[in-house]
Structures are given as C-alpha cells and as structure tokens.
N, C-alpha and C positions, 0 to 999 in steps of 0.2 A: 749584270752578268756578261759574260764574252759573249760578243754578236756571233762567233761564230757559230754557238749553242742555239741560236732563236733561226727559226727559220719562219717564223712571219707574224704574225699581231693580230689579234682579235679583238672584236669591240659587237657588241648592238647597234645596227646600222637604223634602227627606229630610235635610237637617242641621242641626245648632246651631249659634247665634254665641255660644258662651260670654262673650264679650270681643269689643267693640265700641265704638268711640267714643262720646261721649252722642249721643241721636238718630238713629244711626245706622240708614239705612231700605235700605241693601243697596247693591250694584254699581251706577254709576249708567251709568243707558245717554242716547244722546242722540234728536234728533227723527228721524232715520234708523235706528234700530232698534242702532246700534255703540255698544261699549262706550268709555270716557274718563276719564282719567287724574281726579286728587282736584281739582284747579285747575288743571291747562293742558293742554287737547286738542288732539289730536294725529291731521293728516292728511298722509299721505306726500305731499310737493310732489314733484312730476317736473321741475321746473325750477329748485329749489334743487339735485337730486342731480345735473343736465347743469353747474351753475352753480359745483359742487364738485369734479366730474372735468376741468372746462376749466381750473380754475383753477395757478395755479401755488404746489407749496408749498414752504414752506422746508427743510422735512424732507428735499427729495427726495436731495441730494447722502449725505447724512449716512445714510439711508436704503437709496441702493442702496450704501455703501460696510459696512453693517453685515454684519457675520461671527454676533453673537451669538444662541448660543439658550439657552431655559433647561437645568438642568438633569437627567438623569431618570434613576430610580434603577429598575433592573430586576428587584429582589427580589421578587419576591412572595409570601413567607411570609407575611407577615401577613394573607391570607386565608384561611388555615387557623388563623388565632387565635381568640381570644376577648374579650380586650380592647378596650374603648370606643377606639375611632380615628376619623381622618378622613382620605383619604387625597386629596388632590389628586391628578387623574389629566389633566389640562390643559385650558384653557381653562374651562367653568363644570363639567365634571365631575370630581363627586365620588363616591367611596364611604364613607359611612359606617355605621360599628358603634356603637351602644349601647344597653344593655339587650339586648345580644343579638339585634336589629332588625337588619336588613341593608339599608341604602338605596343609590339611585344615583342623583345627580342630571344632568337635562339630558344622559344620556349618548352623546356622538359620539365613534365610533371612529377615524377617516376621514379625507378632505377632505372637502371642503363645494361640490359641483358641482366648480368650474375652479378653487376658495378650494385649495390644497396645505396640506394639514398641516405645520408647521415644528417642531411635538419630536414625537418618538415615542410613540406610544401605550405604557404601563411596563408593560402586562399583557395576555398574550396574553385578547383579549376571550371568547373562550370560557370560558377560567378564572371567569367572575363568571356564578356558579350560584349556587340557593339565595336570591337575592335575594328580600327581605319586599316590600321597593316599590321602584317607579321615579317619582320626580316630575318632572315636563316643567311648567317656568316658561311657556313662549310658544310659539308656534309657527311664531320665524325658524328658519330651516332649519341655522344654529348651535348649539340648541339641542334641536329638533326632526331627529331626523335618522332616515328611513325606515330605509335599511339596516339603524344600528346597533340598534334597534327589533325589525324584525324576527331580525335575531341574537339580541336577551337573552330574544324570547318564543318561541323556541324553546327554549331553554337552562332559562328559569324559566317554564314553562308555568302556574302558578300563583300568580304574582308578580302586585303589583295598584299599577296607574295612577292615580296622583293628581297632577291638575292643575285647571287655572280651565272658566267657563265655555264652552262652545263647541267645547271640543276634544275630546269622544269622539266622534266621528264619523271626525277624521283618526289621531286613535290607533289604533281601531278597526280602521280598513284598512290601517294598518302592522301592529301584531299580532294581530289575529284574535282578542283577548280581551275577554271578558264583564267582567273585572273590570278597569273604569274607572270613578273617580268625579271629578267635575265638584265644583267650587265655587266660589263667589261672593267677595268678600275678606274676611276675616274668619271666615269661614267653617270649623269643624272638622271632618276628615274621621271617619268610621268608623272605626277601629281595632279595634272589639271588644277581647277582652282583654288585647293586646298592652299591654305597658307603657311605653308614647311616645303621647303625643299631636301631632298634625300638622292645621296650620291654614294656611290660604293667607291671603298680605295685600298688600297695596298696592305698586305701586311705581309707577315715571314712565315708562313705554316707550308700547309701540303694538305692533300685530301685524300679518301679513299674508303668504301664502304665495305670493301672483300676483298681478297689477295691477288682481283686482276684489275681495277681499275684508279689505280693509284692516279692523281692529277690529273684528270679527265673530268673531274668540276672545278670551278673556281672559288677562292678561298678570300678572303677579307674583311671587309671592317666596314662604318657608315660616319659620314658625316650627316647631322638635322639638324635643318638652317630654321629658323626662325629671321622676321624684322632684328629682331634684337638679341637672341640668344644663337649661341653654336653650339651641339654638342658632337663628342664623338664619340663613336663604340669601337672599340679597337678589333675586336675579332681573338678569335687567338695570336696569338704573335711571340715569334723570339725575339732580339733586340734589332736593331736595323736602319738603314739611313732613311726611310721611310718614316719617320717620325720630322728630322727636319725639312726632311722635302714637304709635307703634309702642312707644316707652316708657313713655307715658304707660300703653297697654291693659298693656302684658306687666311693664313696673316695669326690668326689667334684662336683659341677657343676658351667657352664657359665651363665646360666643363670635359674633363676626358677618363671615360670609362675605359681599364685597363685591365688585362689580366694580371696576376701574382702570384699563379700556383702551377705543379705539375714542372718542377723544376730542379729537384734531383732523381739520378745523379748529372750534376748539369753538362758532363762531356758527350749523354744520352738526348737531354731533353733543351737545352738550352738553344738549338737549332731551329725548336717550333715554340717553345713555351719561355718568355722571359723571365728572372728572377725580381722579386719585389725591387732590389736596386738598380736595374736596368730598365723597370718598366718606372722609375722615377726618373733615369737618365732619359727615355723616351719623353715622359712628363713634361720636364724643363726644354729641350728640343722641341715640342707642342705649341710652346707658348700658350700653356694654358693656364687658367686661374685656379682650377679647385680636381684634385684628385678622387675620383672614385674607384676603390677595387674591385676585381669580379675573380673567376674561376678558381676559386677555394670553395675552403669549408664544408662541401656540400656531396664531392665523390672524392671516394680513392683511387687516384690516378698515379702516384709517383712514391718516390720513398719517403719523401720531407712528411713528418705528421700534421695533421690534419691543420692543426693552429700554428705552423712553425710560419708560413707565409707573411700571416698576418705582424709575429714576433719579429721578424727580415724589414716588414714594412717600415714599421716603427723606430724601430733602430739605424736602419737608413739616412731616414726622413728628418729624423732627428740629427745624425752627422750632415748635413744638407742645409737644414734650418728649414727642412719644409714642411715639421708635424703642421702647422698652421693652415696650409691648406690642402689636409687632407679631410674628403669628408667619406669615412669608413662607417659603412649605413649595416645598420640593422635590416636582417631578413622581417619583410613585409612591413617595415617603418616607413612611411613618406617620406623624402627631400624635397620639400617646396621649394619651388625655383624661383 
C-alpha cells in the first residue's frame, strides 16, 4: 500500500520473524491507529452492503431451487489415532494431527447468530479433548465463535490460543484462558519443545465484530512446519500478491488450505473472499503440491448457491490441468498425510 497510508508497524516484541520479506518492518497499521491489508485497504462501506442486498441476483432462482449439501462422514475413530491427518470438519474448521500436535482451526460448532448451519457438525464437539492449540484467523463471528470457545476451553483447559494482533482480549472473555498468544504477520509463535513450528501471515480480509471496531484486530492465515511437511491455512483471503510473496519466504508447501466461497457478486465480495479460480491462481503462486478447499458448503454468506463453489473449482482446475491435485475432502473424512 502507499507509505503514505501506514504510519508505523506492529509486531509481538516476545517473538521472532524467522522469515520475512526483505525489509520487512512489521504489521502495518494506518493514521487511525487499524491494521491494513499488504496493498489494498479495507473499510467496511455501509452503502455498498444496502447496495448488494437491494440488488437483484442471478443466482436467486437457481438458489432457492438447490437441494444440495455436502457430504459428511460421522465416524470418528480417527481421534483416537495417531497418524498425521487433516480432517475437514466444515466451513474453515479443521482438526489436525502431526507430529502428534493436536490443532483446531477457526473452530464453530453451530449457527452463526440467524446464519443456520446447512451440513452437520461430523463429531459430537465434546469429543475434541486434548487439543495442543486452537488457531482463530480473525475475528468474523464465522470464524470467531463465542459458544464453540467456550465449549473447547472447558473441555481442554490447557490448550493455548494462537492468533494475530488485537485479539486476546476477546478470546480472553470467551475462554477465561492465560494462554493466548498475539502475533504480528510473519511472526512465530512459541511452541517450546513441541515439534511443529506455527507462524501467522498475511492475507487480504478486514475484521470487525460491531459497527465501531472495524481493523482493530488482526486478520490472517498460519503456516505448520513440521521436519518434513508444510502446511498452510490461508484465512480468509481475496486474491493478492501475498500468495507469491509466501513462497518466496517459505520456498514451497505440502499442502494449502484455501478458501472458495462467499464470492458473489464478486464487485461486493471479491475484495475479502477469493473465487475458486483465483484461489487456484494463489495455489500455483504457492508453490504447493496438493489443493484443499475450505469456506463453502457449510453457511450462507453470499449469493453463489451453496454447491456452485465447489462446481467454479472443478471447472477451473480442469482448464489448468490441476484436477489432479486437488484433494476436495469430505466433511469429517480423514486425509492421511
């Protein structure tokens, strides 16, 4: 973005930037004290979202005549395993396993206020004990969800919080835990001896939990390093040069969890949420091996129907030649790693 816009940089001065872009001087905040995307700032217009609910979309016939949802697998043995997994649990939650780590991303259980859930949560949420971390990307309340919050930190009373700047305060008051750690992008968390590494980084969103504190937390995505594997979780994200900058710091990844949904009409959403085909352009800029999608299926957020995402992927992916490494998981199936 213009320097002239940033008027200074934030970081967690109790952590490291191992891996940074050259120059790199921290989170950049603007002359109002809120954080802002690498190159295009982002404040909620109140008259683009009246100017997107009056409008008329095309989707809408196609829309309310949709039956489809995805589909969800209700075994849940594989929390009693031990093997490196990833389990798609819908929407941007995940559980994963490796190196015998137990994480959970962005996890809602739920609906989302008056938002109805549309696939089933695969595992009775009690079930997910023992958990090492919980990472919270942002803090839309899609992501961010009080209830399911305070359900895991009852459950894993010793489980520890890792997200961006700005948000232990509202963590805080959903679970009543000491162990929150805050970071900047680029930024490594503590892990002590654990054997994964976990660093927050860049994406193209905004944040906001009421009509007065728009970008006053920090919003992004995780890279989990393993000896031998890398993954990443993208966050929410519109398209952005944050994808090859991301391979240029980290070189490649194993796999990268992206979003796909909440993407028309895209002159509305296309700012914060990319489309199946740009979050494939982000993919290849990655330099990653194996595609997994996230933020469909699961709520209605935009005008595209429920399954059109998934239909955008495919069709893509295929003018690409990259059906072959996509691996488009079933809610509550394992991906052994």
């Amino acid at each position: 973005m213009p320097n002239n816009q940033i008027k200074t940089y934030q970081n967690n001065t109790q952590l490291k930037t191992p891996k940074a872009p050259e120059g790199w001087q921290g989170t950049p905040v603007d002359q109002k004290g809120k954080f802002v995307n690498l190159n295009h700032p982002f404040v909620p217009n109140f008259a683009d979202v009246f100017r997107w609910k009056l409008e008329s979309s095309p989707f809408k016939k196609e829309k309310k005549a949709e039956v489809w949802n995805p589909t969800v697998f209700k075994n849940d043995s594989w929390l009693k395993g031990t093997e490196d997994i990833i389990v798609w649990l819908g929407h941007s939650t995940f559980y994963i396993r490796i190196n015998g780590t137990r994480i959970i991303t962005d996890p809602v259980f739920g609906d989302i206020l008056s938002v109805k859930r549309r696939s089933e949560f695969p595992v009775d949420p009690h079930q997910l004990t023992n958990l090492d971390y919980v990472l919270l990307s942002h803090d839309h309340r899609n992501h961010l969800d009080e209830k399911s919050l305070k359900l895991l930190s009852k459950q894993n009373p010793n489980v520890r919080y890792l997200t961006g700047l700005g948000m232990k305060e509202i963590v805080q008051t959903f679970t009543k835990s000491n162990k929150i750690e805050e970071a900047g992008w680029y930024q490594q968390y503590e892990t002590g001896s654990s054997p994964i590494k976990i660093t927050f980084i860049p994406s193209r969103h905004w944040s906001s939990r009421s009509l007065l504190d728009a970008n006053q937390r920090l919003w992004g995505g995780f890279v989990i390093e393993t000896a031998n594997k890398r993954i990443l979780f993208g966050g929410d994200s519109g398209y952005d040069t944050h994808y090859k900058q991301l391979a240029t710091i980290f070189g490649c990844f194993d796999y990268a969890i992206l979003g796909i949904g909440a993407y028309e009409p895209a002159w509305f959403m296309s700012t914060n949420h990319q489309s199946p085909a740009d979050a494939l352009k982000g993919f290849t800029e990655l330099n990653a091996a194996r595609f997994i999608p996230m933020h469909y299926g699961t709520f209605d957020l935009s005008d595209e129907p429920l399954s059109q995402p998934l239909k955008d992927l495919h069709t893509a992916a295929k003018g690409l030649n990259l059906e072959g490494k996509l691996d488009v998981l079933s809610i509550g199936k394992p991906l052994v790693l």
